[in-house]
N, C-alpha and C positions, 0 to 999 in steps of 0.2 A: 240589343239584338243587332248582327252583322246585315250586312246586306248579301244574298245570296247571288254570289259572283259565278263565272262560267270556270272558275276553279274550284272553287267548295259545291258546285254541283257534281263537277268531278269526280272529287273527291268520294262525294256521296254516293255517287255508283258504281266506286270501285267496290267499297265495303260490301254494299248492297248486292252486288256479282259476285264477288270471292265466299264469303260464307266461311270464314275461317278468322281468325286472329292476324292481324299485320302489321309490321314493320312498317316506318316512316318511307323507308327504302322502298317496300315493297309497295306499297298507297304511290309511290310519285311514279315507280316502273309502270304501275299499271295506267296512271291518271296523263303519261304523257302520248298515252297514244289520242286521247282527246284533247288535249291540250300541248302540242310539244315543249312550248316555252316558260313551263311550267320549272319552277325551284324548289329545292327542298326544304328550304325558310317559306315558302307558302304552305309546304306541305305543314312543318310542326303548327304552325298559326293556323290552322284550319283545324286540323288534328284537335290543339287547346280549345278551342273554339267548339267545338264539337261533344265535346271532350264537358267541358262550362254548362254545355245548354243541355246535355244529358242524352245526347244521341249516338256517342261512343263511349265507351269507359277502356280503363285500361285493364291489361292482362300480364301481371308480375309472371318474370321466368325466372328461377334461382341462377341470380351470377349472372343478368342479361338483362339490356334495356328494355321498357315494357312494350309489348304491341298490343294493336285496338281493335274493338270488335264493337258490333252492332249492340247497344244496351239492352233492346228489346228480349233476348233470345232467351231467356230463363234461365232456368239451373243447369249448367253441364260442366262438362268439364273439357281436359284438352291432353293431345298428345304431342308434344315434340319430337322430329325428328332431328335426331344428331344429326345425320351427314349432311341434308340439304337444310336443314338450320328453319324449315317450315313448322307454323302453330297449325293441328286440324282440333276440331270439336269433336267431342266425344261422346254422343246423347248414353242418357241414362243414369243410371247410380247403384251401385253396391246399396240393397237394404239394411246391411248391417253393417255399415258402416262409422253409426254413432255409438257403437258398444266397442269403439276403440278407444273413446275416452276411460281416465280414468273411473274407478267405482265412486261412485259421489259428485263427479262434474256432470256440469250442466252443458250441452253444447248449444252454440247458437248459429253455427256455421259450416262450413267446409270447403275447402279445396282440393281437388286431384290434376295431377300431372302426368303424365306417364310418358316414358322415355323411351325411343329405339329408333327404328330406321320406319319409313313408310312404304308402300306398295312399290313402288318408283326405283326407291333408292337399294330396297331391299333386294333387288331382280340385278342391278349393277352391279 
């Protein structure tokens, strides 16, 4: 176990504030208004780190490096926006959504994505 530096504190409040899925990019944008002298080689190592001890995981985008989110949050899912390139969370779940499998498979899983512009971008 790391020692809890006044950068992975940082760090930790940015996830904890945002409430959404993020980019390495976007954890150091946010993390240097507390910390200006902050790097984005701190950022990944904190991120893995994070990442190791189970209080971020990550969130695969098809054909995109992964951003991170808070472990805790349970089952959701997530929307990408094309144009401002942002992850938001998505609560809820299609209940028929395991009668996509085939007739005979067993599911043990699932993920959703869902694609378009968000409130922001969509008004632009």
């Amino acid at each position: 176990m790391e020692r809890n530096t006044r950068q992975r504190g940082a760090i930790r409040r940015v996830f904890a504030a945002l409430h959404r899925p993020l980019s390495p990019a976007e954890v150091l944008d946010a993390a240097k208004s507390e910390v200006p002298s902050m790097g984005i080689a701190t950022v990944y190592r904190t991120i893995k780190t994070l990442v190791d001890e189970g209080e971020i995981k990550s969130i695969d985008i098809p054909g995109e490096a992964p951003r991170y989110e808070v472990a805790h949050l349970g089952h959701h899912h997530h929307f990408h926006c094309r144009a401002c390139d942002k992850v938001f969370e998505v609560e809820g779940c299609p209940a028929d959504i395991l009668k996509l499998a085939p007739a005979g498979f067993t599911t043990e899983g699932h993920e959703v994505m869902l694609f378009g512009r968000c409130t922001t971008c969509k008004a632009a």
